[in-house]
N, CA, C, O and CB atoms as a CASP TS submission, in Angstrom:
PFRMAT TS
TARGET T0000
AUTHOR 0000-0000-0000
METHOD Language model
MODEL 1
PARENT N/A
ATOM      1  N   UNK     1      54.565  11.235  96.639  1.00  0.00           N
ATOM      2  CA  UNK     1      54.026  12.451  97.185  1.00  0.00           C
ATOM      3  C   UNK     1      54.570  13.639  96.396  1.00  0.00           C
ATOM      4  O   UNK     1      55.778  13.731  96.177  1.00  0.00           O
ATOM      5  CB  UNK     1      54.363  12.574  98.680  1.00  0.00           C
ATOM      6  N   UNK     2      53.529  14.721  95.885  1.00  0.00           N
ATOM      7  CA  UNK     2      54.292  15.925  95.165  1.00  0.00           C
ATOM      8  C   UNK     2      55.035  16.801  96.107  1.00  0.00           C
ATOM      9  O   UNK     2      54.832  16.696  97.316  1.00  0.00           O
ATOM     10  CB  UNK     2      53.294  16.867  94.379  1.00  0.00           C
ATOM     11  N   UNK     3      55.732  17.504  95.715  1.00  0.00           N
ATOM     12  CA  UNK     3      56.687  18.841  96.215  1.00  0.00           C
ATOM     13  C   UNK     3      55.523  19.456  96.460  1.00  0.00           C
ATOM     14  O   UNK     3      54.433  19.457  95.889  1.00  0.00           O
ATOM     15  CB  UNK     3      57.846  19.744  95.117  1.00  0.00           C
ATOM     16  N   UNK     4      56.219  20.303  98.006  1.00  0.00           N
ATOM     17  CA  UNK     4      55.043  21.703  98.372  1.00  0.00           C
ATOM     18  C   UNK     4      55.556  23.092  97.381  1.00  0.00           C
ATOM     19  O   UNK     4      56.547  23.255  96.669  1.00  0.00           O
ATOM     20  CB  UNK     4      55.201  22.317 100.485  1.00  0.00           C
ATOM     21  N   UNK     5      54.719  23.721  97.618  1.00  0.00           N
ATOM     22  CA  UNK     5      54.861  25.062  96.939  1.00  0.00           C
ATOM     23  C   UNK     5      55.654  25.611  97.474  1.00  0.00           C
ATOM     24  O   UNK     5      55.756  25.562  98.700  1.00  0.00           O
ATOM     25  CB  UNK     5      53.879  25.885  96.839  1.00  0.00           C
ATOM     26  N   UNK     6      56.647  26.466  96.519  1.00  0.00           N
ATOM     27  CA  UNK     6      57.266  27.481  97.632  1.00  0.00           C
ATOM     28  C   UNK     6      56.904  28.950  97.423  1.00  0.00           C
ATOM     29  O   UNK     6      56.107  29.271  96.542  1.00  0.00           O
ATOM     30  CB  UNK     6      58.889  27.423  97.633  1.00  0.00           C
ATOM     31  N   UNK     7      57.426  29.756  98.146  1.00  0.00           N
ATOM     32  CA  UNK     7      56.903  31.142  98.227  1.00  0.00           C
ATOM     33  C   UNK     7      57.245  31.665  96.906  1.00  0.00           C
ATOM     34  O   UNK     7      56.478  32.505  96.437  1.00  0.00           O
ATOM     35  CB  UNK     7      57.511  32.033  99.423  1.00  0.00           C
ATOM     36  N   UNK     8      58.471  31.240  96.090  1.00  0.00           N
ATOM     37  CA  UNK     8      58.823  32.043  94.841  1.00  0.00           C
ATOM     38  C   UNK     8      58.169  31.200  93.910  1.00  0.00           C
ATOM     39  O   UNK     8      58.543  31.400  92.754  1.00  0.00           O
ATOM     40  CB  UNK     8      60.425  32.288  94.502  1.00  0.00           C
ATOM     41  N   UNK     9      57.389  30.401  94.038  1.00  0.00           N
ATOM     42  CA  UNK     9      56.369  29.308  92.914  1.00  0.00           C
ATOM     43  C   UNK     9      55.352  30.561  92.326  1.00  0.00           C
ATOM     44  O   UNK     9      54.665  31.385  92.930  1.00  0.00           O
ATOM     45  CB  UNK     9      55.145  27.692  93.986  1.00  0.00           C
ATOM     46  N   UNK    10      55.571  30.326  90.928  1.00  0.00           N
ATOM     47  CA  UNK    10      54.391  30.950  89.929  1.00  0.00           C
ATOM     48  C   UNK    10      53.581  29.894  89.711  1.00  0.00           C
ATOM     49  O   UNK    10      54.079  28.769  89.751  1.00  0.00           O
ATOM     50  CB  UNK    10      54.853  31.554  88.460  1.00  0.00           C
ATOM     51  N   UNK    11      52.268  30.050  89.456  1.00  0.00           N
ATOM     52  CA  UNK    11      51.500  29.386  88.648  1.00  0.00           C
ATOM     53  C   UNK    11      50.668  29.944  87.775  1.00  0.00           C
ATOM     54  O   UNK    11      50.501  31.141  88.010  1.00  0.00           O
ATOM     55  CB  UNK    11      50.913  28.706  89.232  1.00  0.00           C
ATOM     56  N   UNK    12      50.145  29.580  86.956  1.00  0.00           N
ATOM     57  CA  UNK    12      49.653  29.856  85.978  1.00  0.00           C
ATOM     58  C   UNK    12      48.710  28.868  85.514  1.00  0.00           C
ATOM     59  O   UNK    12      48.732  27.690  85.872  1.00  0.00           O
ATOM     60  CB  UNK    12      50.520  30.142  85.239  1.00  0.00           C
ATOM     61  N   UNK    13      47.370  29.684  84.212  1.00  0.00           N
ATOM     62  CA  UNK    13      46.407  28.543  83.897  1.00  0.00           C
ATOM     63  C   UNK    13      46.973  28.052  82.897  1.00  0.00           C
ATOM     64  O   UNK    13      47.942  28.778  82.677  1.00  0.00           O
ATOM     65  CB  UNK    13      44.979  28.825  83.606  1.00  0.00           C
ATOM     66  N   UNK    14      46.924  27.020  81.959  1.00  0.00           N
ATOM     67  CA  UNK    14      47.360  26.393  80.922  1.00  0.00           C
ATOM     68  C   UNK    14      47.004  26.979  79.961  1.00  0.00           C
ATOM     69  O   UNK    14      46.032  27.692  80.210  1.00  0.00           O
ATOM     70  CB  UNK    14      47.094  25.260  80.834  1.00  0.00           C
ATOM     71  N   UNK    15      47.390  27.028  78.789  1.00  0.00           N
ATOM     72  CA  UNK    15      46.543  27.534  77.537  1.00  0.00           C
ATOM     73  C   UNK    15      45.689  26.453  76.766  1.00  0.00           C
ATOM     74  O   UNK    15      45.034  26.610  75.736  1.00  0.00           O
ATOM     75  CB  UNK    15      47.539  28.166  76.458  1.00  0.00           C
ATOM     76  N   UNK    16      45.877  25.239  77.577  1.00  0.00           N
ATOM     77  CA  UNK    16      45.422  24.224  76.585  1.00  0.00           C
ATOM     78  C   UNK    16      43.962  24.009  77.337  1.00  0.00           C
ATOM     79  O   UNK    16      43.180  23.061  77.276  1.00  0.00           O
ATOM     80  CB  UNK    16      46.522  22.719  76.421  1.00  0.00           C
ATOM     81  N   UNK    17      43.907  25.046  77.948  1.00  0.00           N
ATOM     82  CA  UNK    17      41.835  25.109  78.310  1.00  0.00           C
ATOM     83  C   UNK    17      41.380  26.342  77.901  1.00  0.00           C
ATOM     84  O   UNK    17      41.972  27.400  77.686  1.00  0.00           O
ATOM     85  CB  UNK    17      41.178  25.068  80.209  1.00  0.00           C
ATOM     86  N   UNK    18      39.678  25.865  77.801  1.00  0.00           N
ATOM     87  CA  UNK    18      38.931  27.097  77.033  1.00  0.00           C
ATOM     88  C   UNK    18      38.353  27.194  78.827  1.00  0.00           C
ATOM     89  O   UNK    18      38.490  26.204  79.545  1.00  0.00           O
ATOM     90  CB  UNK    18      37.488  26.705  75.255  1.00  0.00           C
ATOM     91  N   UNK    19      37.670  28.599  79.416  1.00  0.00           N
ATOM     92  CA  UNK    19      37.344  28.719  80.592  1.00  0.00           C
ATOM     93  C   UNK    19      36.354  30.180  80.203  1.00  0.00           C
ATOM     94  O   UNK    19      36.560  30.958  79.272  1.00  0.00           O
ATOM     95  CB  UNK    19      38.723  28.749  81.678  1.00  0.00           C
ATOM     96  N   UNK    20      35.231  30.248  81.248  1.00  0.00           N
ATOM     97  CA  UNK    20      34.613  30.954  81.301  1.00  0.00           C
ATOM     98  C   UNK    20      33.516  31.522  82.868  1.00  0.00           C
ATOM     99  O   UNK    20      33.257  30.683  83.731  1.00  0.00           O
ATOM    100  CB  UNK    20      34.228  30.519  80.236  1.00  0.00           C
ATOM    101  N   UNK    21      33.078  32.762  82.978  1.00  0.00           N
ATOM    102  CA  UNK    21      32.970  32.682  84.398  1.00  0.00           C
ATOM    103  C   UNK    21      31.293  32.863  84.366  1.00  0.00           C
ATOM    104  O   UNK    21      30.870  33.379  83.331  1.00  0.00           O
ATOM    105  CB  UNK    21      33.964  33.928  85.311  1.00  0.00           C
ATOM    106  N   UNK    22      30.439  32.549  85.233  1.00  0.00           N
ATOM    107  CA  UNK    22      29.135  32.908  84.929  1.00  0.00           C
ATOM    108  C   UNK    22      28.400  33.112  86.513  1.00  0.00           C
ATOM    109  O   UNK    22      27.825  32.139  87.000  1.00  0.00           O
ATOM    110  CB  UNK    22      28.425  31.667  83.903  1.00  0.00           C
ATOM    111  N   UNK    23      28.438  34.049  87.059  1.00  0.00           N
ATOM    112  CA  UNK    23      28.029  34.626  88.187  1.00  0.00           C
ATOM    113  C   UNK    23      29.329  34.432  89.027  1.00  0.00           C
ATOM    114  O   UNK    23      30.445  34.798  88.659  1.00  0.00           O
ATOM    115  CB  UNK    23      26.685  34.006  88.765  1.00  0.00           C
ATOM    116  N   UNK    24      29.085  33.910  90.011  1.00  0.00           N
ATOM    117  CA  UNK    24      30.178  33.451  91.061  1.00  0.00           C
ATOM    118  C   UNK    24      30.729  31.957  90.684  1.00  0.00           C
ATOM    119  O   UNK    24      31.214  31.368  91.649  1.00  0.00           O
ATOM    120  CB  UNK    24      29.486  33.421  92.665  1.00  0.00           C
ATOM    121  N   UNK    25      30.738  31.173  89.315  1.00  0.00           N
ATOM    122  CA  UNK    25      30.786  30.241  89.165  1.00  0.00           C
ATOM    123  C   UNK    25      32.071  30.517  87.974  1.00  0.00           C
ATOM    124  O   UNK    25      32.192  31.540  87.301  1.00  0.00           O
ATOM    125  CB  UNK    25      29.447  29.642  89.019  1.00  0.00           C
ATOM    126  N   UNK    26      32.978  29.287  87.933  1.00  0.00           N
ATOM    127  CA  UNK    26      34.003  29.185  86.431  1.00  0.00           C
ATOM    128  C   UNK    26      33.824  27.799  85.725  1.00  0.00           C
ATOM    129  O   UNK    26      33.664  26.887  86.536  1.00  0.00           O
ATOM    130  CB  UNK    26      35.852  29.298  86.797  1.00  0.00           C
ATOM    131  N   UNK    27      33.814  27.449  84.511  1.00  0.00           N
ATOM    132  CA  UNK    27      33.594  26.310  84.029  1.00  0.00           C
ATOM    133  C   UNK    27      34.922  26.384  83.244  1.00  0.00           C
ATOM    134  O   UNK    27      35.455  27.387  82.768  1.00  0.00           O
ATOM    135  CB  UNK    27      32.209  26.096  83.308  1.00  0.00           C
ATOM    136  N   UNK    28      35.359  25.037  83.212  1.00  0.00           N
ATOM    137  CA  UNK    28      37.245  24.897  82.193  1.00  0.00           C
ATOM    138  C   UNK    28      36.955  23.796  81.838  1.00  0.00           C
ATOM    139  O   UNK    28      36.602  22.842  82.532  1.00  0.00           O
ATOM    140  CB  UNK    28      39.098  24.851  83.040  1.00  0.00           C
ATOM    141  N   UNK    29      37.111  23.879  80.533  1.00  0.00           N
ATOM    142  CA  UNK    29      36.900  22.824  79.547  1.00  0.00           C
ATOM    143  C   UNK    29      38.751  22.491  79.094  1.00  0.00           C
ATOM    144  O   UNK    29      39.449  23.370  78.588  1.00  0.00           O
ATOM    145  CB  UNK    29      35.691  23.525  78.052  1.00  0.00           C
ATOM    146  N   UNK    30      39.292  21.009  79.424  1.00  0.00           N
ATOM    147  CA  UNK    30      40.718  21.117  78.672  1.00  0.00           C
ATOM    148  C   UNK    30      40.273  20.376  77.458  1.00  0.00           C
ATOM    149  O   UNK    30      39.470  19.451  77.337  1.00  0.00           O
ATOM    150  CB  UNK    30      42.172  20.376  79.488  1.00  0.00           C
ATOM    151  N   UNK    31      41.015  21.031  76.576  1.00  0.00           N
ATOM    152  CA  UNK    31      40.879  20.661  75.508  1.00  0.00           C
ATOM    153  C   UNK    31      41.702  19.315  74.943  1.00  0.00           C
ATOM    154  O   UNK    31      41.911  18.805  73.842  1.00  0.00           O
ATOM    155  CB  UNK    31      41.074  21.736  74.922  1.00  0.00           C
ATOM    156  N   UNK    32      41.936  19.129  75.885  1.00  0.00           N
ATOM    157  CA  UNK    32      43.720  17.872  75.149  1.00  0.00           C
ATOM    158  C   UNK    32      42.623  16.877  75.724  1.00  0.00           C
ATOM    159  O   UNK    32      42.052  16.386  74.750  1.00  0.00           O
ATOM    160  CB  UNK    32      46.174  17.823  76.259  1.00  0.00           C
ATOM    161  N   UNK    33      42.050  16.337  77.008  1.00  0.00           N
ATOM    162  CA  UNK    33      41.598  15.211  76.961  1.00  0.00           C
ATOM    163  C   UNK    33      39.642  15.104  77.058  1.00  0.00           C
ATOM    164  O   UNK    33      38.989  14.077  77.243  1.00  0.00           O
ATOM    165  CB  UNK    33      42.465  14.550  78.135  1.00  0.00           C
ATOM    166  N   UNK    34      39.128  16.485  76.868  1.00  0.00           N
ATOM    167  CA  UNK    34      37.987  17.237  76.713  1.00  0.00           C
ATOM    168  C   UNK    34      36.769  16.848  78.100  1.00  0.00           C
ATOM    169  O   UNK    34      35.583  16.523  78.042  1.00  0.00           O
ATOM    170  CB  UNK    34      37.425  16.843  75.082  1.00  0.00           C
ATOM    171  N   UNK    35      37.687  17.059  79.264  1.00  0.00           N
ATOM    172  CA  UNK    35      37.454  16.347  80.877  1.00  0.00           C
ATOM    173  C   UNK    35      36.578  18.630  81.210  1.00  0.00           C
ATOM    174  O   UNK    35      37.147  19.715  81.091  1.00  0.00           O
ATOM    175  CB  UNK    35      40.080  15.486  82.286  1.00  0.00           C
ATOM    176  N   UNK    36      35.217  18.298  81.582  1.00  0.00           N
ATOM    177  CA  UNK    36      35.055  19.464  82.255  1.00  0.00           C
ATOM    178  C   UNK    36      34.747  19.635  83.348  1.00  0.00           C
ATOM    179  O   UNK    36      33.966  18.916  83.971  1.00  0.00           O
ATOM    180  CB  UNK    36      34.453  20.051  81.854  1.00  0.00           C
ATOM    181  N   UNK    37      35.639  21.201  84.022  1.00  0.00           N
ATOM    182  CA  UNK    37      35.443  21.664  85.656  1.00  0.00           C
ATOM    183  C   UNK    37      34.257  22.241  86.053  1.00  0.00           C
ATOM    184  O   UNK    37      33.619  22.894  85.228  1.00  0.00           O
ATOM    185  CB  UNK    37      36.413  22.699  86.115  1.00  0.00           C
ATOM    186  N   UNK    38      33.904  22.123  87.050  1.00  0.00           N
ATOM    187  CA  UNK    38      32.762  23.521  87.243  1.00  0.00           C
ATOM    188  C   UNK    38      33.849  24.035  88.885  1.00  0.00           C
ATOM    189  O   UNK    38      34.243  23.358  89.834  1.00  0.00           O
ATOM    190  CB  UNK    38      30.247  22.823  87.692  1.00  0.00           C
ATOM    191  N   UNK    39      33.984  25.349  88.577  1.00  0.00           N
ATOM    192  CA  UNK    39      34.487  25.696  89.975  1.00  0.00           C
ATOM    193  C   UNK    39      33.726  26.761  90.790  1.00  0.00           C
ATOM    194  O   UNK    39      33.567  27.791  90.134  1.00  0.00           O
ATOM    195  CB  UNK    39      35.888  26.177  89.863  1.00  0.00           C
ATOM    196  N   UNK    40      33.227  26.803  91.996  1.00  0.00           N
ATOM    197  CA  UNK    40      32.235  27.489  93.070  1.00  0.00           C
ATOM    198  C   UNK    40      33.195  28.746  93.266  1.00  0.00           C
ATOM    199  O   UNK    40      34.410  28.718  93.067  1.00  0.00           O
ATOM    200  CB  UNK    40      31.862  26.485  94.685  1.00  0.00           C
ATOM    201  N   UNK    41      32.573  29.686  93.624  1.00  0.00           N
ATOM    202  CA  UNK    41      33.004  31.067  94.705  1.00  0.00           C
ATOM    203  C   UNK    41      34.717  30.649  95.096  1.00  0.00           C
ATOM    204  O   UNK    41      35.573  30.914  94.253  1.00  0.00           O
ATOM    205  CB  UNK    41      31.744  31.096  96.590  1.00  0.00           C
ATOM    206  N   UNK    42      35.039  30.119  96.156  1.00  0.00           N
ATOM    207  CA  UNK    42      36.802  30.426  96.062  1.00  0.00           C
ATOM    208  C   UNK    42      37.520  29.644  95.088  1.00  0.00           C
ATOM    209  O   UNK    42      38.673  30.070  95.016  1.00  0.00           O
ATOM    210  CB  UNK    42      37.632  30.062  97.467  1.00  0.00           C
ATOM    211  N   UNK    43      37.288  28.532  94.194  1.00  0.00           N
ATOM    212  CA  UNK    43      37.384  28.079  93.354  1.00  0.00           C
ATOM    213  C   UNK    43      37.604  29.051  91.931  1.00  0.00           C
ATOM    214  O   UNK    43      38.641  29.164  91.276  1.00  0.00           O
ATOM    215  CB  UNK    43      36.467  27.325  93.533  1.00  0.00           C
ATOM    216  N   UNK    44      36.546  29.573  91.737  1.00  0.00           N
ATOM    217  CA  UNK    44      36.165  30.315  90.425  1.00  0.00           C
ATOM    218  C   UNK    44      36.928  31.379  91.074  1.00  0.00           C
ATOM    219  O   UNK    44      37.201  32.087  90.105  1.00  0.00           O
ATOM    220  CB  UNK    44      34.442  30.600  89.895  1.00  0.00           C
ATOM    221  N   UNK    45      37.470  31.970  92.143  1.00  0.00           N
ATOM    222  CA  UNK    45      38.184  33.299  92.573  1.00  0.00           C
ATOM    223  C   UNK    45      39.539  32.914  92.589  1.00  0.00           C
ATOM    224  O   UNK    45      40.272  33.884  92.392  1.00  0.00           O
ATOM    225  CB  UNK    45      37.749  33.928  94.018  1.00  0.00           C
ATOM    226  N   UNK    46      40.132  31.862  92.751  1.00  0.00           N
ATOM    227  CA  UNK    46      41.707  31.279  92.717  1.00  0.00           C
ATOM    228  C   UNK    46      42.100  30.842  91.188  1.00  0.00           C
ATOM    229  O   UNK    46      43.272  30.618  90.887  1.00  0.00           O
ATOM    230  CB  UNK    46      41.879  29.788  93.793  1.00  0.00           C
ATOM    231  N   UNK    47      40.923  30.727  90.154  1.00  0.00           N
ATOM    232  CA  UNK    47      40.758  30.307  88.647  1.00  0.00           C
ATOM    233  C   UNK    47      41.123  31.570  88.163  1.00  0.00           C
ATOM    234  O   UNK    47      41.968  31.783  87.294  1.00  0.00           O
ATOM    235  CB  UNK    47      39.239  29.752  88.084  1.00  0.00           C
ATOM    236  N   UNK    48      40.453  32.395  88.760  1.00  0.00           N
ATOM    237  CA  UNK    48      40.353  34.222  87.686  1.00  0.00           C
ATOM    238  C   UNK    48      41.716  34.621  88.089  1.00  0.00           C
ATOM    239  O   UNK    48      42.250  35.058  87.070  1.00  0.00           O
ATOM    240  CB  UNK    48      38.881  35.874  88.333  1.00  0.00           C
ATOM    241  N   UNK    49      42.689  34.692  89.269  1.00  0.00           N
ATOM    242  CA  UNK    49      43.623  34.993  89.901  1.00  0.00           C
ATOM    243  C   UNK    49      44.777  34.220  89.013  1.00  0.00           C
ATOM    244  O   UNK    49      45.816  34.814  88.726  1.00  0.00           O
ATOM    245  CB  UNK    49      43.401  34.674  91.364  1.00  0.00           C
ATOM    246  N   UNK    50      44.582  33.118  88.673  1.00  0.00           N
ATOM    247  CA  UNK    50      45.497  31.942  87.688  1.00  0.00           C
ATOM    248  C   UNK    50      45.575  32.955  86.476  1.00  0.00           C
ATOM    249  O   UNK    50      46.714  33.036  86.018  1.00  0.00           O
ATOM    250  CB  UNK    50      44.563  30.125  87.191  1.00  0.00           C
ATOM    251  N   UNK    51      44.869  33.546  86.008  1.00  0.00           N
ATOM    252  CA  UNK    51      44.902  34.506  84.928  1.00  0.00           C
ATOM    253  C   UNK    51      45.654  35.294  84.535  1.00  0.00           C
ATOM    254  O   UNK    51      46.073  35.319  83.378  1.00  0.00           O
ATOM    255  CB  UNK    51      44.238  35.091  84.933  1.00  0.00           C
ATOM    256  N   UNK    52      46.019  36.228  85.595  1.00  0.00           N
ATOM    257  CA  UNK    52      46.997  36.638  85.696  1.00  0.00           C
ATOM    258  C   UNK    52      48.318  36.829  86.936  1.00  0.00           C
ATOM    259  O   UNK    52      48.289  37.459  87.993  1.00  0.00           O
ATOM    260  CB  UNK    52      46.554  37.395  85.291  1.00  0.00           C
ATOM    261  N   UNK    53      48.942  36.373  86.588  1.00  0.00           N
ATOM    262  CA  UNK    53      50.462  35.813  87.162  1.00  0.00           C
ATOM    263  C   UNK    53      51.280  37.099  87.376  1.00  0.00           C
ATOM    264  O   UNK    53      52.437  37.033  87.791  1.00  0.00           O
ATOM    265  CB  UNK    53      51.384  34.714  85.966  1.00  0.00           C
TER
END
């Protein structure tokens, strides 16, 4: 089982994905095993937020 988050937890997006947003939608391409996301409305809003830390 993973560790919960704690309140002083940063996260951040990786640099090892290319990502882009297109209406209310985000698509993340990782580049290391070339697997792609599509993320919806709170998805694509918790993605753009990963952005900046």
């Amino acid at each position: 089982m993973r560790d919960m988050l704690s309140p002083s937890t940063v996260l951040v997006a990786s640099g090892e994905v290319l990502s882009g947003e297109f209406d209310a939608e985000a698509v993340i391409l990782d580049l290391r095993n070339g697997v792609y996301y599509g993320l919806e409305d709170a998805g694509a809003r918790i993605w753009q937020l990963l952005q900046r830390p």
